[in-house]
DRENDO-1510 file (C-alpha; in Angstrom, 1 decimal, always signed):
<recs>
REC; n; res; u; v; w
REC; 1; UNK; +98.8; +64.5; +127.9 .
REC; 2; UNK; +98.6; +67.8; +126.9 .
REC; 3; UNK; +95.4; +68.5; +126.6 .
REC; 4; UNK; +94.7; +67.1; +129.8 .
REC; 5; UNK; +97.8; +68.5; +132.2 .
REC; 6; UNK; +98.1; +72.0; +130.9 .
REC; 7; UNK; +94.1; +73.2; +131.5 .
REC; 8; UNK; +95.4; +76.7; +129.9 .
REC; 9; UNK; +96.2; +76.2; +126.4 .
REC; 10; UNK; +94.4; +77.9; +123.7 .
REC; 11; UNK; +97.0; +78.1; +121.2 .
REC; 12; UNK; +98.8; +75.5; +119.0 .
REC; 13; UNK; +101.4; +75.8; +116.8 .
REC; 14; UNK; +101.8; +72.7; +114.1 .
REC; 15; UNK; +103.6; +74.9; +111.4 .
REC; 16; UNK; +106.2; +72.4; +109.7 .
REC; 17; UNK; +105.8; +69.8; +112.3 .
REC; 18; UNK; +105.7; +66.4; +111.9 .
REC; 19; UNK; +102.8; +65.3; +114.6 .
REC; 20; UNK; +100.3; +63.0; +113.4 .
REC; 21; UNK; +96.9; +64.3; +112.7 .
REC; 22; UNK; +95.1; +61.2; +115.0 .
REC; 23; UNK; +97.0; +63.0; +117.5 .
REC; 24; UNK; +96.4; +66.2; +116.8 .
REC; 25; UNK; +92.3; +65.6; +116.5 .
REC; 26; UNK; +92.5; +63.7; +119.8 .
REC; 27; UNK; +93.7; +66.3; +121.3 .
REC; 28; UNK; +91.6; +69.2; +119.5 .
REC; 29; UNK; +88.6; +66.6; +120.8 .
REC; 30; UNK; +89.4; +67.0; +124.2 .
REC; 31; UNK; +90.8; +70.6; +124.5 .
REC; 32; UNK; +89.0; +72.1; +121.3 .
REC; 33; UNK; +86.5; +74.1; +123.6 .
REC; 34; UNK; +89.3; +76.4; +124.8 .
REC; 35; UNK; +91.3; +76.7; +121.7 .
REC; 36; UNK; +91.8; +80.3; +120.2 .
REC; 37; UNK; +94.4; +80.1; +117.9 .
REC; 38; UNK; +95.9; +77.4; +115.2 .
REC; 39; UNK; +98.4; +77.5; +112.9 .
REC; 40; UNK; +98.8; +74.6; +110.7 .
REC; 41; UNK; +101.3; +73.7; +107.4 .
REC; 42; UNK; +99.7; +71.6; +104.4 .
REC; 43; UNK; +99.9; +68.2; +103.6 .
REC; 44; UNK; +98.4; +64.9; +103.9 .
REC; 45; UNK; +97.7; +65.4; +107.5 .
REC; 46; UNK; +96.3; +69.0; +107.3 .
REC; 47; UNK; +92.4; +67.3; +105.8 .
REC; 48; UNK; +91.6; +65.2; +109.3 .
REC; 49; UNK; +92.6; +68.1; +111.4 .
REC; 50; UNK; +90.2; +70.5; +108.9 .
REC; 51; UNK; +87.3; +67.8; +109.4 .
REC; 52; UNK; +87.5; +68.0; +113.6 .
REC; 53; UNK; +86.9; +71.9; +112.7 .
REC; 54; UNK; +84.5; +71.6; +110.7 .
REC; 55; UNK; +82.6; +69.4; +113.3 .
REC; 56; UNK; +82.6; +72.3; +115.5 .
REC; 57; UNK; +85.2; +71.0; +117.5 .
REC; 58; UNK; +86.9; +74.0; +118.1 .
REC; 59; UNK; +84.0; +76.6; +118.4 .
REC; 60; UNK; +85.8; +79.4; +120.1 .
REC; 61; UNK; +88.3; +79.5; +117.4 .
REC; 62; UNK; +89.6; +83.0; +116.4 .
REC; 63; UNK; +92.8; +82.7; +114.5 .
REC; 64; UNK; +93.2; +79.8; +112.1 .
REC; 65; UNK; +96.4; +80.0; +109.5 .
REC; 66; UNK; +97.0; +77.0; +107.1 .
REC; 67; UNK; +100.1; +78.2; +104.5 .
REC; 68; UNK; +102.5; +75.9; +102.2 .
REC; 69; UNK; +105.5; +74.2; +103.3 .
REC; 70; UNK; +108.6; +74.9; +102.1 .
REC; 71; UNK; +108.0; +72.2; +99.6 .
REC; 72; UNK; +104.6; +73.2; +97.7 .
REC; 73; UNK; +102.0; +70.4; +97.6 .
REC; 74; UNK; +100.9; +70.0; +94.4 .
REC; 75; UNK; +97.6; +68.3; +95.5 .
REC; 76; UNK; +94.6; +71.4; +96.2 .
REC; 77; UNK; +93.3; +71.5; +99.4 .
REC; 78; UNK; +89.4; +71.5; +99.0 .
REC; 79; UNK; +87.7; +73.8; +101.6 .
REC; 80; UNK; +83.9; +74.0; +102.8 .
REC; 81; UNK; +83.6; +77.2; +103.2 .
REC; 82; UNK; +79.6; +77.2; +104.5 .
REC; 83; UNK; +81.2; +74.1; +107.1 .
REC; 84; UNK; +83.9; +75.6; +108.3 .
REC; 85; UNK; +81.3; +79.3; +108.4 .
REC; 86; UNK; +79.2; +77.1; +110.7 .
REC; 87; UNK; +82.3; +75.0; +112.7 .
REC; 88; UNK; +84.0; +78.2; +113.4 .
REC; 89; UNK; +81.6; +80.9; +114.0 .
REC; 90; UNK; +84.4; +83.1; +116.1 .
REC; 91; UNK; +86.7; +83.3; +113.3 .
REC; 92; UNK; +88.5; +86.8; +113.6 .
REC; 93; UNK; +91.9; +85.6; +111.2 .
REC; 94; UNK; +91.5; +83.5; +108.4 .
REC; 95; UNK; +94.8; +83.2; +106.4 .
REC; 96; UNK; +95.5; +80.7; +103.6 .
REC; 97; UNK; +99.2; +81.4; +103.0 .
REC; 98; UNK; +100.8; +80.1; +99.5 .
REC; 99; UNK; +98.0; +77.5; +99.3 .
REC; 100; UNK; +96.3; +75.8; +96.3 .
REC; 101; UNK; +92.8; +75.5; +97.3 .
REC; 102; UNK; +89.2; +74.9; +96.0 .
REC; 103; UNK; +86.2; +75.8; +97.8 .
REC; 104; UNK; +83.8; +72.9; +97.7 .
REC; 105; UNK; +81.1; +73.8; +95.2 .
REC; 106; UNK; +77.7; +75.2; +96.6 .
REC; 107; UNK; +75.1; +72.9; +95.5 .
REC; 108; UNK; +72.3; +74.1; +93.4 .
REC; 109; UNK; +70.0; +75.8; +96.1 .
REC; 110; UNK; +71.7; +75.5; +98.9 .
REC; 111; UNK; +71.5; +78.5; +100.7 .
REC; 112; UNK; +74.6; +80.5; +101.5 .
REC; 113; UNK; +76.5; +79.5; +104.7 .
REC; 114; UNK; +76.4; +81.7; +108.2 .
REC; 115; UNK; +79.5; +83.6; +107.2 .
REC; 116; UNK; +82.0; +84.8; +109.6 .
REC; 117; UNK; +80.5; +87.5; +111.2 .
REC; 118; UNK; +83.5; +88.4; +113.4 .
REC; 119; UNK; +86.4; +88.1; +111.0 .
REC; 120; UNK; +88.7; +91.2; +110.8 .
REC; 121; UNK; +91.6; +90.1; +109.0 .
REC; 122; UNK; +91.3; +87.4; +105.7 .
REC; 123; UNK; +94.6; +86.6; +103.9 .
REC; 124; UNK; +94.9; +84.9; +100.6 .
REC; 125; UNK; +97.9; +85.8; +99.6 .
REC; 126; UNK; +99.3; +83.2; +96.8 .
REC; 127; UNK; +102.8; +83.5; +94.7 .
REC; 128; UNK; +101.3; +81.1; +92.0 .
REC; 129; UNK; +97.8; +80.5; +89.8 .
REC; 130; UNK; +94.8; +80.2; +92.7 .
REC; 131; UNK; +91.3; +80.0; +91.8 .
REC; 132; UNK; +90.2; +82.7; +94.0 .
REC; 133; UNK; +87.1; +84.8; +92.5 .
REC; 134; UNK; +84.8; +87.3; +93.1 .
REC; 135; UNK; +82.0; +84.4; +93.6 .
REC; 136; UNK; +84.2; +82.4; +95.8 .
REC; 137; UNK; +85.2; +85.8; +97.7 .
REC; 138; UNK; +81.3; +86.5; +98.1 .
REC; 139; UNK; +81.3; +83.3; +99.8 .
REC; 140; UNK; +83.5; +83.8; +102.0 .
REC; 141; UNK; +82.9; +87.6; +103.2 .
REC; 142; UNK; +79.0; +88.0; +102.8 .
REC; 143; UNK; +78.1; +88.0; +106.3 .
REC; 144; UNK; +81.7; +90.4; +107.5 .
REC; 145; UNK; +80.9; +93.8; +108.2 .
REC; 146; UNK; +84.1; +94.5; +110.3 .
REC; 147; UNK; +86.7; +93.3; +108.0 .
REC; 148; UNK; +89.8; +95.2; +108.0 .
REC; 149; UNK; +92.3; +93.8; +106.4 .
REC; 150; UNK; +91.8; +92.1; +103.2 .
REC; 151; UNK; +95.1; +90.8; +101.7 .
REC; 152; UNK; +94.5; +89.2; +97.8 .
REC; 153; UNK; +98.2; +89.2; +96.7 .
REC; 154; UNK; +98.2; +86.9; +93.3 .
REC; 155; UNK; +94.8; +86.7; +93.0 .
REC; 156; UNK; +94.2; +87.6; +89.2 .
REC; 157; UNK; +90.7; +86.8; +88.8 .
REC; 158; UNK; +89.2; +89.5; +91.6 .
REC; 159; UNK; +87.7; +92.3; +90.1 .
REC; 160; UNK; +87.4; +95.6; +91.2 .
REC; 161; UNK; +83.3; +95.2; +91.0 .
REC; 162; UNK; +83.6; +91.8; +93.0 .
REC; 163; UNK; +85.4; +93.9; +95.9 .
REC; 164; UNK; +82.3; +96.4; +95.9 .
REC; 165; UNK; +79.9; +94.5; +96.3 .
REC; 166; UNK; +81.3; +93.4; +100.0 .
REC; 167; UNK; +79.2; +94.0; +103.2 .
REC; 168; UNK; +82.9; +95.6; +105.0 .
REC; 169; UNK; +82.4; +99.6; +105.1 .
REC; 170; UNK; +85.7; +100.2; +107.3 .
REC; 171; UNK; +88.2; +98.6; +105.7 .
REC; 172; UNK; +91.7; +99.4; +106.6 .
REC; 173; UNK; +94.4; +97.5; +104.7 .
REC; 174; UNK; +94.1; +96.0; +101.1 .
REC; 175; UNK; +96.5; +94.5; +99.3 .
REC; 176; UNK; +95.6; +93.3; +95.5 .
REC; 177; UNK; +99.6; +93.2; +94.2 .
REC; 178; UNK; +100.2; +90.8; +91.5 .
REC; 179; UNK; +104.1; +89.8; +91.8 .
REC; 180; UNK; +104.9; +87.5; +89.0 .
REC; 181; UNK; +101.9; +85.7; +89.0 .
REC; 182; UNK; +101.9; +83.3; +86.0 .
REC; 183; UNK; +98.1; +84.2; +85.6 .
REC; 184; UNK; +97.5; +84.2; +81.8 .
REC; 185; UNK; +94.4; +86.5; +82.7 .
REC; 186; UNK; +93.6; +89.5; +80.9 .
REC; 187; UNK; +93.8; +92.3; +84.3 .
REC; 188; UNK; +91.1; +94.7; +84.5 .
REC; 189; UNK; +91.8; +98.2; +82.8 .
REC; 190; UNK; +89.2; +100.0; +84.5 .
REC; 191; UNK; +87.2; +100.2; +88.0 .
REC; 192; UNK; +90.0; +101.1; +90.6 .
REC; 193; UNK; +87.8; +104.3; +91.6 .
REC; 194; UNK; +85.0; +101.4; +92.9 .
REC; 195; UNK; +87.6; +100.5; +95.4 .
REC; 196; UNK; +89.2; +104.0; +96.9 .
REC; 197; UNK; +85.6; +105.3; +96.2 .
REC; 198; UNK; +84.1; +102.9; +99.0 .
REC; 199; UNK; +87.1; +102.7; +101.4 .
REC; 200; UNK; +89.1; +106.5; +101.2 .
REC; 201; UNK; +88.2; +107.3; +104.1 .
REC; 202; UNK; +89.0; +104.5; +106.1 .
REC; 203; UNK; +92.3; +103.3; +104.1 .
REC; 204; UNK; +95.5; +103.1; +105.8 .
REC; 205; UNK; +97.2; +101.1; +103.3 .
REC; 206; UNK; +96.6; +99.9; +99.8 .
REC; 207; UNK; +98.2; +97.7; +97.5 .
REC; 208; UNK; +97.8; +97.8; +93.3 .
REC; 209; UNK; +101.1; +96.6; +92.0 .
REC; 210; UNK; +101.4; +95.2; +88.8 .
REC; 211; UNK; +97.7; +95.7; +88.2 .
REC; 212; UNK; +97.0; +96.9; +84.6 .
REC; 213; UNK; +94.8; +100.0; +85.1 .
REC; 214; UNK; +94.7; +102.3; +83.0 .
REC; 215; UNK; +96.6; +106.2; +83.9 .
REC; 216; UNK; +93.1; +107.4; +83.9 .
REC; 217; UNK; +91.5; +105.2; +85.9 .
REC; 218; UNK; +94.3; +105.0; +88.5 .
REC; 219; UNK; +93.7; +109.1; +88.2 .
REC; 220; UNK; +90.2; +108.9; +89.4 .
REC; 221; UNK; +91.2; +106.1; +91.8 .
REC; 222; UNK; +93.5; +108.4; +93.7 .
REC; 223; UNK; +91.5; +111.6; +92.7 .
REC; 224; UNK; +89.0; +110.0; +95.8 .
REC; 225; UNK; +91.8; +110.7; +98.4 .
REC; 226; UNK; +91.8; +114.8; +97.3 .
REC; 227; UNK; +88.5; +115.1; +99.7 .
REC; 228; UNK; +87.4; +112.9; +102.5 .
REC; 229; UNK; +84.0; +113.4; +104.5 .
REC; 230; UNK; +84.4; +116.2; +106.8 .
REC; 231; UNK; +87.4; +117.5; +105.5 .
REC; 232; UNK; +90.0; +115.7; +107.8 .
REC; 233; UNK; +93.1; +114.3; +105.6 .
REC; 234; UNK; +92.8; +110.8; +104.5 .
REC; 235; UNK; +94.3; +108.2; +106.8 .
REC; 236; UNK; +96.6; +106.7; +104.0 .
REC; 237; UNK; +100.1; +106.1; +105.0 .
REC; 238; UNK; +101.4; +103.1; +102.5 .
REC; 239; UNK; +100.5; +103.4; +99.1 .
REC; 240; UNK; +102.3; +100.5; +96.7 .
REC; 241; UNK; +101.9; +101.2; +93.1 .
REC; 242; UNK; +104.5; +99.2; +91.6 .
REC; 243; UNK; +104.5; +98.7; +87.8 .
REC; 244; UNK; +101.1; +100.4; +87.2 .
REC; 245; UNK; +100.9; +103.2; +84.7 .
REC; 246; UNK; +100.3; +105.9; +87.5 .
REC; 247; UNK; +101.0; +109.4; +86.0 .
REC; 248; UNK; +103.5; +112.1; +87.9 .
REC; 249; UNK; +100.6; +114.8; +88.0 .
REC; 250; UNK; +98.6; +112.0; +90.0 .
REC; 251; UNK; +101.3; +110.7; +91.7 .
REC; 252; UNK; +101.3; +114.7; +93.1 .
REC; 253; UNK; +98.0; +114.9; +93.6 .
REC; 254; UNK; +98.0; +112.1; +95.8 .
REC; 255; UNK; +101.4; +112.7; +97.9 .
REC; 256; UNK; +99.6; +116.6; +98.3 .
REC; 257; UNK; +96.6; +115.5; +99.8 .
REC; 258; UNK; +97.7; +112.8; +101.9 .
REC; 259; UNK; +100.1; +113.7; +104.6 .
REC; 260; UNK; +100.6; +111.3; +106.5 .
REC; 261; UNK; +101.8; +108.8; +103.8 .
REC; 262; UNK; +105.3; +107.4; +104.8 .
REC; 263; UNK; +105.6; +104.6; +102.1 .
REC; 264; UNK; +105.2; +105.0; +98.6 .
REC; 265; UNK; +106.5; +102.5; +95.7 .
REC; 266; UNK; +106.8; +103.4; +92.3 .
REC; 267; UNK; +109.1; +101.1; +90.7 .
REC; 268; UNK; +108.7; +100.3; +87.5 .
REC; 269; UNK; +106.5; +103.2; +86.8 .
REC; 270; UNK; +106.6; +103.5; +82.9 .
REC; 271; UNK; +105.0; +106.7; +83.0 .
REC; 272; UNK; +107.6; +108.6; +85.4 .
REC; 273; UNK; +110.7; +110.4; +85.0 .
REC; 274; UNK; +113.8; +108.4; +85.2 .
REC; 275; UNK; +115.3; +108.5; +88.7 .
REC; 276; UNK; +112.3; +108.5; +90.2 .
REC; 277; UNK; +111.4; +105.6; +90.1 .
REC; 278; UNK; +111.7; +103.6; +93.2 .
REC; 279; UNK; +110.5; +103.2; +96.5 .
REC; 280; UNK; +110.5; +105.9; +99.0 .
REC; 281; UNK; +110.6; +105.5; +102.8 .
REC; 282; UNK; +109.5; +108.2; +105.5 .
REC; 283; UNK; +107.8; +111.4; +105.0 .
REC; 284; UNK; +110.7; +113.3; +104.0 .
REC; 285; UNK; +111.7; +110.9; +101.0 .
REC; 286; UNK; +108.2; +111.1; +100.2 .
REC; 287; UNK; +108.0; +115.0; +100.3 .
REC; 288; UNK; +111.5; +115.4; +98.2 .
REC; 289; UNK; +109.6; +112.6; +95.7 .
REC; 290; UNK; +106.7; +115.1; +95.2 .
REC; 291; UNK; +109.6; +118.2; +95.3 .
REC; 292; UNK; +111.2; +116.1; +92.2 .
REC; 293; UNK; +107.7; +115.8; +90.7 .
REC; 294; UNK; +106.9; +119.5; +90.9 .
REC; 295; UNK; +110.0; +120.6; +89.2 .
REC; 296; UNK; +111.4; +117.8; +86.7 .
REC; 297; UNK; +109.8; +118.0; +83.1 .
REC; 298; UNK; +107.5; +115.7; +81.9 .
REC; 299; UNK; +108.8; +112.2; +80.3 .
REC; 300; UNK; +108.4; +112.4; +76.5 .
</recs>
């Protein structure tokens, strides 16, 4: 009825409903062409409603978000990526919220999928163990050059080199926090410059907490911020560097040469004075944190 009386629609909300998927894939089969925007919660139904995307049902799609319900499935949702490439070539969101997935494996020599050539935004944020790589993540982002936000939270097994070698040259946002992931991976130690190297000057926020860098590689991470192309000030405003092993003469550095920063989070920052460690909000917090810096003696 819907899909027939209200000729506008585009956008659908399913989020911890309880509406058949035979009904939601009738109506995606008649209305599918004008759709622009899905939002869907996991379980038993979610696979039927995937398979009417994948068939191109919904061609003109530009926001699809599939995340967990409040009760976790324990069953992995297993994703074609190079289908759902080719069903949804309009893609501008992609977020898999809290999810347990598997991309379906790529056979051997089967060439790679269309990718999404107008995605902007790609979400994978996950509070547990995901199976999110840098092969998988190739997969996925190959084919976008105008990604700007990339959001990895929990995903252990992304490298710093798998982030480089993506097509995206603007990226705005990235967020690689690890917040009590139960991940028994060994985190990288080194290549954090590989990521502000490529995307200083476009950069507007970036995420690193709980990564295990080490205080000289996060020091030539942040170094990349002292001088962007042109000499205009880098566009970094949130900076999260919760629980890494950031040093206060970098931790200067980069509150000096970035001036518009307005959030900065250092909780948990083994190698900073006491009292200073915690999140700051607004530029004057974050000009009295670099004050503090400047004039308390180093920790022992």
């Amino acid at each position: 009825m819907l899909a027939k009386a209200c000729c506008q629609l585009h956008s659908l909300d399913l989020q911890h409903s309880m509406v058949e998927s035979t009904a939601v894939v009738s109506f995606l089969e008649e209305a599918g062409s004008r759709m622009r925007k899905l939002w869907l919660t996991y379980s038993s139904q979610t696979t039927a409603i995937l398979g009417a995307l994948l068939g191109s049902c919904c061609p003109q799609l530009q926001v699809l978000e599939v995340s967990s319900g409040i009760n976790r499935n324990s069953i992995p949702l297993q994703l074609p990526v190079e289908a759902l490439q080719k069903g949804c070539p309009q893609l501008q969101v992609l977020r898999l919220l809290n999810l347990m997935w598997l991309p379906k494996p790529l056979g051997r020599g089967v060439a790679p999928g269309p990718g999404f050539p107008s995605l902007e935004e790609l979400c994978l944020a996950s509070s547990a163990c995901n199976f999110v790589s840098n092969e998988v993540l190739g997969r996925l982002l190959h084919g976008s050059p105008n990604l700007r936000l990339l959001d990895l939270r929990g995903c252990a097994r992304i490298t710093p080199a798998g982030l480089q070698d993506l097509p995206c040259r603007e990226l705005e946002q990235l967020h690689l926090g690890l917040y009590g992931t139960s991940d028994r991976l060994t985190l990288a130690k080194e290549g954090s410059p590989l990521l502000t190297q490529k995307w200083c000057h476009t950069l507007r926020e970036l995420d690193l907490s709980g990564q295990g860098f080490s205080e000289k590689d996060l020091e030539q991470a942040l170094a990349a911020f002292l001088s962007t192309p042109g000499g205009s000030h880098p566009a970094l405003c949130s900076l999260n560097l919760r629980g890494t092993r950031v040093t206060p003469s970098t931790v200067s550095s980069v509150i000096s040469s970035c001036p518009g920063l307005l959030y900065l989070n250092l909780e948990s920052c083994r190698c900073l004075p006491r009292g200073l460690k915690r999140a700051y909000r607004g530029l004057e917090e974050v000009q009295w944190c670099l004050e503090q810096l400047l004039t308390s003696p180093l920790p022992s």
